[in-house]
C-alpha positions as CSV (number, residue, x, y, z in Angstrom):
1,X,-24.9,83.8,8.3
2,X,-27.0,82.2,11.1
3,X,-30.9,83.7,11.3
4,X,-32.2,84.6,15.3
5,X,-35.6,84.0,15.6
6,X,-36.7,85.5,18.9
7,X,-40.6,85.7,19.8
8,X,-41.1,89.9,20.7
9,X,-43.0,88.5,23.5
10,X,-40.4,86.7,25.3
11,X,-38.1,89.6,24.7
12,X,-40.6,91.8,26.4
13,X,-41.0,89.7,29.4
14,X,-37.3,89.6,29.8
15,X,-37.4,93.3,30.1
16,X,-40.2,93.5,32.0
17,X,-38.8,91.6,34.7
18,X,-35.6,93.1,34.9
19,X,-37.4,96.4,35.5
20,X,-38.9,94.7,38.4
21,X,-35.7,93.8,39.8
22,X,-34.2,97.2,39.1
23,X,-37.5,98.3,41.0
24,X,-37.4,96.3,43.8
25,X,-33.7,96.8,44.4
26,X,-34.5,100.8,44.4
27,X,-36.9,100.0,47.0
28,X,-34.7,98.3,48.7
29,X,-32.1,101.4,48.6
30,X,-35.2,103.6,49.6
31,X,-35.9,101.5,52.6
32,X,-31.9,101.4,53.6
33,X,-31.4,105.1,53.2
34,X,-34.2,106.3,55.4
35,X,-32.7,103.6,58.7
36,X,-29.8,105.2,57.9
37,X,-30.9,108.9,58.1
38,X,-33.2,107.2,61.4
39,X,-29.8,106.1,63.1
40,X,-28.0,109.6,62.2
41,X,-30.6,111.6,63.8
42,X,-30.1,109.2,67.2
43,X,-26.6,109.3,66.9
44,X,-27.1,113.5,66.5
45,X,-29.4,113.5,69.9
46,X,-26.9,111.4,71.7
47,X,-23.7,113.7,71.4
48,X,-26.3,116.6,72.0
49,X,-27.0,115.0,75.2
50,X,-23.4,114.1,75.9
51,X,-22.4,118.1,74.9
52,X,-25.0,119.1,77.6
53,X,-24.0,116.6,80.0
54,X,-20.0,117.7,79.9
55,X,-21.3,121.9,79.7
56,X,-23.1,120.6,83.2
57,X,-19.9,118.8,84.7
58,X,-17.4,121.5,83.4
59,X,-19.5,124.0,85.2
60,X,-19.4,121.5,88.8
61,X,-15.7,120.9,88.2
62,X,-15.1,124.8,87.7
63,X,-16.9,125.1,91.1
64,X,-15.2,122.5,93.0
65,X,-11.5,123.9,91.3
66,X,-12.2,127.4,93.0
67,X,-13.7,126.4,96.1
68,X,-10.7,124.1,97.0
69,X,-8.7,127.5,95.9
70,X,-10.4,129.5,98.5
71,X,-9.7,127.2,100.6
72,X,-6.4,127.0,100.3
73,X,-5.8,131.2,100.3
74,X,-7.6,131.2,103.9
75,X,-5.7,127.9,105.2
76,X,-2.4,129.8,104.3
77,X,-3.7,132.8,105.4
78,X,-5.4,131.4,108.8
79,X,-1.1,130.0,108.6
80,X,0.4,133.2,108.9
81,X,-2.3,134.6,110.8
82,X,-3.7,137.5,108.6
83,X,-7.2,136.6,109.8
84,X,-6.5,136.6,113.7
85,X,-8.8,138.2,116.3
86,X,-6.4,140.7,118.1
């Protein structure tokens, strides 16, 4: 049987660094998590801009759609002269 002799210092330091890796790579996972919680909430205020912006155009477009109806209803009218001065 072979005998390891192993200094309880060195073994200590081993550890000891390791945690500081394992630290330092938490850290690092800290630091990634919170840009990516940043870049969610920009992402979030930028389709809540683009919802508003489409409500906004829907509404124009539902404006424009029944104006160029109206239209329409008193060209053919004004056609088959319902609107004529007698």
């Amino acid at each position: 049987m072979a005998t390891i002799e192993t200094d309880l210092k060195d073994i200590l330091a081993k550890i000891d660094a390791r945690l500081d890796r394992i630290e330092a790579n938490q850290n690092e996972f800290k630091v990634s998590q919170a840009e990516i919680r940043g870049d969610i909430k920009a992402l979030d205020e930028k389709v809540s801009g683009i919802g508003k912006r489409l409500e906004n155009q829907e509404f124009a477009n539902r404006g424009i759609f029944v104006a160029v109806i109206l239209s329409l209803f008193a060209g053919v009218a004004n056609l088959f002269g319902i609107f004529q001065n007698p």
